[in-house]
N, C-alpha and C positions, 0 to 999 in steps of 0.2 A: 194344419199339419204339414203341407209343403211348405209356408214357410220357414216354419221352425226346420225340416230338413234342410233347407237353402242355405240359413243359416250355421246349421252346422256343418257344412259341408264347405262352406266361406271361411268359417274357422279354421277346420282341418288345412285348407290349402294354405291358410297365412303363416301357421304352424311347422309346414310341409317346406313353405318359402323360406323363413328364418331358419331351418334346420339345415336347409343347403346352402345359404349363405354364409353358416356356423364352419359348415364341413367345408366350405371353398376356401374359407379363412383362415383356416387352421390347416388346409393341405399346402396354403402357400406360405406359410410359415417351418412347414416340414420341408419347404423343398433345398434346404440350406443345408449345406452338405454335411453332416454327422449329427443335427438336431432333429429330437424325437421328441420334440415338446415337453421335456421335463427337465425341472431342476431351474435355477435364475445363472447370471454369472456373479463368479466370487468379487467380493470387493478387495480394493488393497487392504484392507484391515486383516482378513481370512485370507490371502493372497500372505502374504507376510508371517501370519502365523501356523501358517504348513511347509514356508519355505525356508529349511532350517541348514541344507546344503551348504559347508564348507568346502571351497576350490583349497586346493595346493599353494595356489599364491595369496590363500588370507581371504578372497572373494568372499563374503557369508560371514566372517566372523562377527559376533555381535559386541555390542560397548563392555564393559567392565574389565577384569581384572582378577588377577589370582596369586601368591607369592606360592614360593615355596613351601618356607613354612605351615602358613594355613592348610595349604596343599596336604600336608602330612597328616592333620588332624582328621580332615574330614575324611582323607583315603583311609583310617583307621576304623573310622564309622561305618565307612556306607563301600569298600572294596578288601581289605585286609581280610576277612572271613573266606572269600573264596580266593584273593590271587597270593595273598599272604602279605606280612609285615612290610617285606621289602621287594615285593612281585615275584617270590620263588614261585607261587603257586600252591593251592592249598587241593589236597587229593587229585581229580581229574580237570581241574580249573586250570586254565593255560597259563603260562607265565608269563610275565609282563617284563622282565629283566634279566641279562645276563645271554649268554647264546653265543656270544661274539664270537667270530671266528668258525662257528659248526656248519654254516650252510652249504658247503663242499664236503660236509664229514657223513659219515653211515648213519649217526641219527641227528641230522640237523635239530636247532632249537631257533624257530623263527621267531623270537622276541620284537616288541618295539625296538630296543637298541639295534640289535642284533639284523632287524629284517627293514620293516617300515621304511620306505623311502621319506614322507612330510609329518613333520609336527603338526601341521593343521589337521591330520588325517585323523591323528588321534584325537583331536576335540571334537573332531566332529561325530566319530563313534561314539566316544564319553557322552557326548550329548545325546546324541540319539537312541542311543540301545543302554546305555547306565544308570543306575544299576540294574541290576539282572533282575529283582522283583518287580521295581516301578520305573522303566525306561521313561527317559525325557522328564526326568521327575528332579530336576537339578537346576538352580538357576546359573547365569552365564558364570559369575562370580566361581560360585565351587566348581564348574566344570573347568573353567584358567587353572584354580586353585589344583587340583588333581592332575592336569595337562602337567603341570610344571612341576610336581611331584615326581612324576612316572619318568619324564626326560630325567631328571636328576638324579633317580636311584638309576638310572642308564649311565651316570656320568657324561652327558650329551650339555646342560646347563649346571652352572653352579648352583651353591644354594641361597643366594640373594638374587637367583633370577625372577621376572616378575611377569606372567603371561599375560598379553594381552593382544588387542587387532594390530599392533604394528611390530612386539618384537615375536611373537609365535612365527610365523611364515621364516623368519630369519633365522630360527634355529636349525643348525645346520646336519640331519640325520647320517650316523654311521657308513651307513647303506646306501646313500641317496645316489651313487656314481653308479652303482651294479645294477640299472635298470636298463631293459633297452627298451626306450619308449617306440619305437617306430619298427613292427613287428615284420624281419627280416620274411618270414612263410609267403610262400605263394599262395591263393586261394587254392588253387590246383595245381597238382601234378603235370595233368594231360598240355600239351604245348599248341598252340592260334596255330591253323594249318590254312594256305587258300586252294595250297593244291598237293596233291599226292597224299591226301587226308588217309588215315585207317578207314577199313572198310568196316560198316557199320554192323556188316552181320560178323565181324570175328571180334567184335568187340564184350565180352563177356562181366556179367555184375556177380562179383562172387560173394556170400552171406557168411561164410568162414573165416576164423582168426588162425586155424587149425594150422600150422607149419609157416606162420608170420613170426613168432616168439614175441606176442607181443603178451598171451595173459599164459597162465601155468596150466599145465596139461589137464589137470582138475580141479581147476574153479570153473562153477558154473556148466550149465547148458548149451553157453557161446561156443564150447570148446566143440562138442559133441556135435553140432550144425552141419550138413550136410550141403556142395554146395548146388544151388537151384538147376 
């Protein structure tokens, strides 16, 4: 009888041994900063086919090709139901054409033509979110092909242009001057002080828009806000 307890009790500790060998192993494995022991890393194969990302300068565009023409076909198939024949838009579905000139007016219309600063920008939406049933459900071909449709009912390309990774990045958008890429705002208001700072207790956080004119006297709750 004692030996059989000996033995088990030889057991349990070998058992006890490799369990904390298990747990030392795998805490030094955790100790890498953001890894919680799960999941493998992606390879480039699944590296590649999540990274679908179009830059402004063409960066991401993939191989193929699209004309206009074709272009026309398949936007009658798979976009014409909601944005309409030639991008007026159909019911509450935004329009893809026309606007020029409105974005200073009382009801602007930010069209592609009209708004979009890059042609790439638009393939890469078309691609991504297109169609509106089955996004990313396009191969590169029809997504050129409808890129080079939409610039053209813009009057932005003729219609023997032919979209692809070298001349898309080159079409040159309406819009494309009217951006200010490098955003003129300060973070803050308040001004770097080293000396003669505001005193910290008259410095007050106020929770009210109330006499800012920044919303209308009755929308909302925010108006009604009391300040702390």
């Amino acid at each position: 009888m004692s030996s059989f307890l000996d033995r088990a009790a030889m057991r349990l500790a070998v058992i006890a041994a490799t369990a904390s060998l298990a747990a030392v192993a795998w805490a030094g494995e955790t100790q890498k900063p953001g890894y919680y022991g799960y999941g493998t890393a992606p390879t480039p194969a699944q590296v590649v086919g999540w990274a679908i990302g179009v830059r402004p300068d063409g960066q991401g565009l993939p191989p193929g090709s699209g004309s206009v023409s074709k272009g026309a076909d398949i936007y009658a198939d798979q976009c014409a139901a909601c944005h309409g024949t030639f991008g007026e838009g159909e019911g509450r579905y935004p329009k893809l054409a026309g606007g020029e000139g409105t974005l200073r007016a009382e009801r602007p219309e930010p069209t592609v033509g009209s708004y979009w600063p890059f042609a790439t920008t638009l393939f890469d939406y078309i691609n991504r979110a297109m169609p509106f049933p089955s996004p990313h459900a396009l191969p590169a071909d029809d997504v050129y092909a409808i890129t080079a449709y939409v610039l053209n009912i813009n009057n932005i390309v003729g219609n023997d242009f032919v979209a692809d990774l070298n001349s898309l990045p080159k079409a040159k958008m309406p819009n494309r001057d009217s951006f200010i890429w490098n955003d003129p705002r300060p973070d803050t208001s308040a001004k770097e002080c080293m000396k003669n700072c505001a005193d910290p207790k008259k410095i007050k956080i106020e929770s009210t828009a109330e006499g800012k004119d920044l919303t209308p006297r009755t929308t909302g709750p925010l108006d009604e806000m009391k300040p702390k």
